[in-house]
C-alpha distance (Angstrom), angle and dihedral (degrees) to the residues before:
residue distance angle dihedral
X1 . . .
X2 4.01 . .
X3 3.65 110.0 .
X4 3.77 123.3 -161.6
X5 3.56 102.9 -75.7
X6 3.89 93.9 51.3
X7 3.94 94.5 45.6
X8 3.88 84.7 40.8
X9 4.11 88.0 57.3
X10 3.78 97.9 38.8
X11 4.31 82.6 56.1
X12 3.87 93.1 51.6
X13 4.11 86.5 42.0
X14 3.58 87.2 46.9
X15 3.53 99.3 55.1
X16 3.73 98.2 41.6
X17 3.47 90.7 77.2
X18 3.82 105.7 19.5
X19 4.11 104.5 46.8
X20 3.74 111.1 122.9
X21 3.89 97.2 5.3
X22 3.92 118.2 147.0
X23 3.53 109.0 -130.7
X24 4.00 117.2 -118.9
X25 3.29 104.3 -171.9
X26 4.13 151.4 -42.9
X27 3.37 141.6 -122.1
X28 3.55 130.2 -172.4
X29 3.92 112.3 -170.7
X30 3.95 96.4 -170.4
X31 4.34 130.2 29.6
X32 3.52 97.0 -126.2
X33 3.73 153.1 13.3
X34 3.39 120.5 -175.9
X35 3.90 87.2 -20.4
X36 3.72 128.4 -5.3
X37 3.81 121.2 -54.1
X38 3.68 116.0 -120.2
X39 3.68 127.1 -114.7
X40 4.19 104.6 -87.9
X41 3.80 102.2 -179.5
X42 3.37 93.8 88.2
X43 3.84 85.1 57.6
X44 4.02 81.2 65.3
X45 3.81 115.0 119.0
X46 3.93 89.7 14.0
X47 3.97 129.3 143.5
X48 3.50 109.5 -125.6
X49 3.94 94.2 -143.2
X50 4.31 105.6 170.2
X51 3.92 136.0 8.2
X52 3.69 101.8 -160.8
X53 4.07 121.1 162.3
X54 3.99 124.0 -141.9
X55 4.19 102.6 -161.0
X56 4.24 102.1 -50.8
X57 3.59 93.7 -10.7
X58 3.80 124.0 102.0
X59 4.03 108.9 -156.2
X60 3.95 118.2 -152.7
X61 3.80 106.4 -163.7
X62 4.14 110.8 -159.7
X63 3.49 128.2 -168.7
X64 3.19 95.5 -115.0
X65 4.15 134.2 -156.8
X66 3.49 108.5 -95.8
X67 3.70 107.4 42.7
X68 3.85 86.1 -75.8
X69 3.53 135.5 108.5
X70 3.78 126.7 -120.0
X71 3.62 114.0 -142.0
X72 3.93 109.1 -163.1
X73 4.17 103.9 -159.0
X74 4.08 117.2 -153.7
X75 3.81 130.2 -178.3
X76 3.49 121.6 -171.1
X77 2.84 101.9 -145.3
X78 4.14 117.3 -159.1
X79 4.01 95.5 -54.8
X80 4.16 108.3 23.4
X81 3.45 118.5 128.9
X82 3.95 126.6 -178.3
X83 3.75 118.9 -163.7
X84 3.42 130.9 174.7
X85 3.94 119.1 -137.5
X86 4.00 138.7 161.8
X87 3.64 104.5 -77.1
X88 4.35 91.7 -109.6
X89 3.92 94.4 58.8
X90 3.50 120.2 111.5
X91 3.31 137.9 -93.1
X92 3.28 118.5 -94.0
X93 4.08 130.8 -148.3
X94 3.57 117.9 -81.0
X95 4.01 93.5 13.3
X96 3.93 106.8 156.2
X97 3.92 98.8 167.3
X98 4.20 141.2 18.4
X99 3.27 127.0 -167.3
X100 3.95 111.5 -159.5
X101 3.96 110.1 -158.9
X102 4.26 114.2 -157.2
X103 3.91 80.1 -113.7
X104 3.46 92.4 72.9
X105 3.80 107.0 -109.3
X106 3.26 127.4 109.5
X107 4.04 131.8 -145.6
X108 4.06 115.0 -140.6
X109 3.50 131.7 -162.5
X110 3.57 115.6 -156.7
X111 4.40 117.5 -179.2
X112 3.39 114.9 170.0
X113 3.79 99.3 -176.0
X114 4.30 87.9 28.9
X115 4.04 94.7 -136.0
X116 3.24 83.7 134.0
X117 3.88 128.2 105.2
X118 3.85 155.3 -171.6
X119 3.53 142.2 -154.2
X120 4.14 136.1 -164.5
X121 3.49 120.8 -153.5
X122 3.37 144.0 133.7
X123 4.02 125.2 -77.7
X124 3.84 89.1 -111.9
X125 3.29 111.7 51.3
X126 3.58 107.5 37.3
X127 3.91 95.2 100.8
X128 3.74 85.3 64.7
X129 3.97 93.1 60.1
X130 3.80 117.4 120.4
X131 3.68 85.6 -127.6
X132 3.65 92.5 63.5
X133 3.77 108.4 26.4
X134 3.99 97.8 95.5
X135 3.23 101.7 36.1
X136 4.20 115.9 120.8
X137 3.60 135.4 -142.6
X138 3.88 130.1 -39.2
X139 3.89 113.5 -116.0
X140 3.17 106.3 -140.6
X141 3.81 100.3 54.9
X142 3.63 126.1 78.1
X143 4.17 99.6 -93.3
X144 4.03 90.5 65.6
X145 4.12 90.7 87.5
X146 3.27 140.6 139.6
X147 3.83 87.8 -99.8
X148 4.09 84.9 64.1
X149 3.51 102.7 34.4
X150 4.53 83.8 57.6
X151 3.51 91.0 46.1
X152 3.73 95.2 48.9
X153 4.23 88.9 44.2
X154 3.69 105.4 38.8
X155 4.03 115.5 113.9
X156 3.75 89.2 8.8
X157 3.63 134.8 138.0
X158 3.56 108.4 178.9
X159 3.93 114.2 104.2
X160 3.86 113.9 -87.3
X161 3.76 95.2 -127.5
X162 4.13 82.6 64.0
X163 3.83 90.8 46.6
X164 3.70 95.0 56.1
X165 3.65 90.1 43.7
X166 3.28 92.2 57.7
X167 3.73 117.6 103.7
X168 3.57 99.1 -156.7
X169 3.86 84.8 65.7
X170 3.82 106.8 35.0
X171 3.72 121.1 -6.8
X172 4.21 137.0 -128.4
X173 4.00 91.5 8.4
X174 3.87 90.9 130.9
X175 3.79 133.5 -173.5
X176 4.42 88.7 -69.8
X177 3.71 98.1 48.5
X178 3.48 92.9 39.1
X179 3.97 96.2 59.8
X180 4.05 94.3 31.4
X181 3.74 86.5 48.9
X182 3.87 90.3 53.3
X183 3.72 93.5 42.5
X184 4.26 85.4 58.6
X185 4.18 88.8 54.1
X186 3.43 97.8 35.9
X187 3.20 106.1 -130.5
X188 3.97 130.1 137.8
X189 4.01 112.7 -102.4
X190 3.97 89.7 -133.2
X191 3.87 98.4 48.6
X192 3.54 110.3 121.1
X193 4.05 113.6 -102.6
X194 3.58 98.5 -140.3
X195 4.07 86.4 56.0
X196 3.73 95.4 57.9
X197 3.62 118.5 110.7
X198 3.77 119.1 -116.4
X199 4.22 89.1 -120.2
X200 4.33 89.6 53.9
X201 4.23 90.8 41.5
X202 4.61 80.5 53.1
X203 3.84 89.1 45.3
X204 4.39 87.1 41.8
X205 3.92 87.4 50.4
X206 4.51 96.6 51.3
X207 3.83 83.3 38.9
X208 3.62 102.7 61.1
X209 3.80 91.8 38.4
X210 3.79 87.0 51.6
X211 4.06 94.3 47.9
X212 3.85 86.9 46.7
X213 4.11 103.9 51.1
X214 4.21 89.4 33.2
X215 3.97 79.6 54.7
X216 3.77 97.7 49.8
X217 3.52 92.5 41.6
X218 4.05 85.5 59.7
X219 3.72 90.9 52.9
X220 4.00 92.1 -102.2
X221 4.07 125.9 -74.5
X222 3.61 107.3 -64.2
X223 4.19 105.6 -158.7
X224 3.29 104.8 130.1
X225 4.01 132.9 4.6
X226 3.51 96.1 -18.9
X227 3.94 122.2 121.6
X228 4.15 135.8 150.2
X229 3.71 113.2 -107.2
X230 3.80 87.6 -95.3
X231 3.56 93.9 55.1
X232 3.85 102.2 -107.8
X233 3.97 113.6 128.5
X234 3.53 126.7 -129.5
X235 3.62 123.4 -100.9
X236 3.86 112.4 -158.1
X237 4.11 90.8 99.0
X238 4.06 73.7 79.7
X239 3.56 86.9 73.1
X240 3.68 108.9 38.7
X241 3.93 112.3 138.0
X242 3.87 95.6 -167.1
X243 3.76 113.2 -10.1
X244 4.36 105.2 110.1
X245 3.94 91.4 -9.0
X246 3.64 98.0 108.8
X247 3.69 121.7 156.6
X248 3.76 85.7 16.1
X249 3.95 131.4 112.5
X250 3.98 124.5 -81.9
X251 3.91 101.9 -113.5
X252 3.44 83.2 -144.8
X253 3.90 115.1 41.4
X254 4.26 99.9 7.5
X255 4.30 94.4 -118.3
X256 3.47 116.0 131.5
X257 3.92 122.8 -85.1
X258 3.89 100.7 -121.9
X259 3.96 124.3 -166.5
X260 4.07 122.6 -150.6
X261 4.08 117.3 -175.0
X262 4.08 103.0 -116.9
X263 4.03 113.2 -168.7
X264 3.44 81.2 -29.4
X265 3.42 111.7 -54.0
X266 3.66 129.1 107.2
X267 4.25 112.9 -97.3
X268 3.45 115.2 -173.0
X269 4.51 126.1 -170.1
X270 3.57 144.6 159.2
X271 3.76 105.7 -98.7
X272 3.79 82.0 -148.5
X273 3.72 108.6 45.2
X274 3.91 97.0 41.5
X275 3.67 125.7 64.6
């Protein structure tokens, strides 16, 4: 599934080459993916003005009718794709919706396994949705801090790499971050949160916002579905310490890279840099 820094790079891609297009029209070749597809014609005609992202959503703000912005929502899901393309290439496998712009280029999305989904609503009231309500802070601006991160661990028992993973608490650091960021602080996926000191929680806090920009600045971690909206994979699987390199050697001390199952999912550490 995309994780933050992928979804974060397909937005930036995305609006490269889409900002400030008027929308042609729409075509939706199916009803539904994971649930039923909105209505887009009235997105007909529309400036697309901003692509911003809130954790694994990508945000598509229109300029609406009425004075009010449109804000088209999208979630990838674990296999959605969007490419952009001249409006007379072919359609590709697994294509479920085009947008064609007046410019001449048309956005794709392409979901093999069709997890993914979308929502319409207006600008305003988005915030409000029961897909966003519960959903925590973003870590890479300034409220993810250590002063957070102790508020959100103290008195509990659960293991830290399920805290962090926890989108209630800090959003889109997925299964990857989560054990690469751990790796970086050195501390043990399974140790209890509420047991962490407040010095490893600070070091836990730069670390994950370290894994996350080094891993958009590689273009994401490309090991399964996941390609930029020109088609190019990601390369920062290149430099995974931990994550998939079980029974392997620590780059950085020689132990052996060990993996647990956590709420099942895969977590994998050095069983001699993290304690």
């Amino acid at each position: 599934m995309p994780e933050l820094p992928e979804v974060e790079i397909v937005r930036t891609g995305l609006e490269s080459y889409l900002k400030d297009q008027v929308v042609k029209k729409i075509t939706s070749f199916r009803p539904n993916l994971r649930y039923p597809l909105p209505h887009f014609s009235g997105l007909t005609g529309q400036r697309l003005l901003t692509i911003r992202r809130r954790s694994k959503y990508l945000l598509f703000e229109f300029s609406g009718k009425s004075g009010e912005s449109n804000l088209l929502v999208w979630h990838l899901g674990m296999t959605g794709q969007f490419h952009v393309l001249p409006h007379d290439a072919q359609a590709a496998a697994h294509e479920h919706v085009r947008f064609d712009f007046c410019s001449g280029l048309s956005l794709r999305y392409r979901d093999a396994r069709r997890f993914g989904y979308a929502g319409l609503m207006p600008l305003s009231s988005w915030s409000q949705h029961p897909w966003y309500l519960s959903l925590g802070v973003e870590p890479l601006e300034e409220n993810f801090s250590l002063d957070s991160l102790l508020g959100s661990c103290k008195g509990r028992k659960a293991p830290i790499k399920t805290v962090v993973m926890d989108a209630s608490v800090v959003v889109g650091v997925g299964n990857i971050y989560a054990s690469e960021s751990l790796f970086l602080a050195g501390i043990h996926p399974k140790r209890a949160a509420g047991r962490i000191s407040k010095e490893r929680l600070a070091m836990l806090v730069v670390s994950i916002k370290q894994t996350l920009l080094a891993a958009i600045e590689a273009g994401g971690s490309s090991i399964s579905d996941f390609v930029q909206v020109d088609g190019k994979p990601g390369y920062f699987a290149h430099a995974f310490n931990v994550y998939g390199r079980d029974g392997q050697l620590c780059l950085r001390c020689g132990s052996i890279i060990k993996r647990i199952v956590q709420a099942g999912r895969s977590s994998f550490y050095c069983s001699g840099c993290q304690h």
